[in-house]
N, C-alpha and C positions, 0 to 999 in steps of 0.2 A: 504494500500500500504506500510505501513512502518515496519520497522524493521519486512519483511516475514519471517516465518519458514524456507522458501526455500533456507535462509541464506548459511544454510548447517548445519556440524557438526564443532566441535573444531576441526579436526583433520586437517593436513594440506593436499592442494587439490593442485592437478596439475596446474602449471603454465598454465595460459593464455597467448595467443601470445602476442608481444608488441604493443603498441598502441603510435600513435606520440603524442607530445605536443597539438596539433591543436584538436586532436579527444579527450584530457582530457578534455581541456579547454573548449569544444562544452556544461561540464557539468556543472549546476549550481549551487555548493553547497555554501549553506551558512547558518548562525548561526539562530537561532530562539529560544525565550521564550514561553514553555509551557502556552499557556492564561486557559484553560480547556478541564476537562477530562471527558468522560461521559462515562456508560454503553454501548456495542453492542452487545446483546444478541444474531443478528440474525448472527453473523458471524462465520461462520464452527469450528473457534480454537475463544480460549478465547483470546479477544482482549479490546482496549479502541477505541475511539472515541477522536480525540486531536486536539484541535485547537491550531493552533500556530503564534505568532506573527513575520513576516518575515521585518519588518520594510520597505522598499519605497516599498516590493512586496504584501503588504497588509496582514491580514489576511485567515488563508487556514484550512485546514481538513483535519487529515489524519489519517486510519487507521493501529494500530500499535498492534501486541502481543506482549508486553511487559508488559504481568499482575503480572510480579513478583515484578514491584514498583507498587505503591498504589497509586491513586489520587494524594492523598496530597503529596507524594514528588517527584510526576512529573507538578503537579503546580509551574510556576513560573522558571522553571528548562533550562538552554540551551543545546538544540542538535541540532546537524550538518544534513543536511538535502540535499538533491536533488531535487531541485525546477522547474527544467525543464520539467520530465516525462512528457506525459499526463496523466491524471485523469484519474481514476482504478476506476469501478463500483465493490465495495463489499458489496453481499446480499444487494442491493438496496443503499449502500453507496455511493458518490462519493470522494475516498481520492485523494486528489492534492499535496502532496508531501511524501517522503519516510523518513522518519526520520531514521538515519546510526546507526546498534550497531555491536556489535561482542558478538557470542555465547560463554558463559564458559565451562566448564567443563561437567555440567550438563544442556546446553542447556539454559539456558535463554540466553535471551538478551540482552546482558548490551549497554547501551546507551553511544555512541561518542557524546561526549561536548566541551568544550575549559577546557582549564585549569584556563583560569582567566575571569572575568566578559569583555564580549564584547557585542556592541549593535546589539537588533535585526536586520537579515540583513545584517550583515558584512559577505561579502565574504571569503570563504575556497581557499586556493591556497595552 
């Protein structure tokens, strides 16, 4: 479920209509610590397997293509995430939250984080 291809491209996309405060807020983003990353071969694009620590919303799972970091420096690592969704079955996975990036240039996915150490859990506004 996370950080999908279906992101789009770098370029910029037609505005969306606007949305009230009430219908942002219905969303629950908040920060989370990379716990572990593991292979999922059986998923259609090259993706990871990430568990992540959401602090009082527990531990979750969620699948992310973002193979152009490596294990080890998405270990330990915080991204801003959507915790509300329901649970996406991918190739037999179930990911429960969407971990947020924004595409470069060339299509990866760079990963939304804080800029300074905050605890897992801490709410996005």
């Amino acid at each position: 479920m996370a950080a999908r291809a279906e992101a789009g491209s770098s370029q910029m996309s037609e505005a969306k209509p606007s949305v009230t405060y009430a219908e942002f807020d219905a969303i629950e983003l908040c920060v989370g610590r990379v716990l572990d990353v593991q292979p999922f071969p059986k998923a259609r694009n090259p993706s990871w397997k990430i568990r992540i620590d959401l602090g009082s919303l527990g531990e979750k799972w969620s699948s992310a293509q973002i193979t152009n970091y490596s294990a080890e420096e998405l270990i330990g690592s915080l991204v801003v995430c959507v915790c509300n969704f329901p649970p996406r079955n991918i190739a037999g996975f179930q990911s429960e939250v969407l971990i947020l990036g924004a595409p470069d240039a060339d299509g990866n996915i760079i990963l939304l984080s804080p800029r300074s150490d905050v605890a897992p859990g801490a709410k996005v506004f």
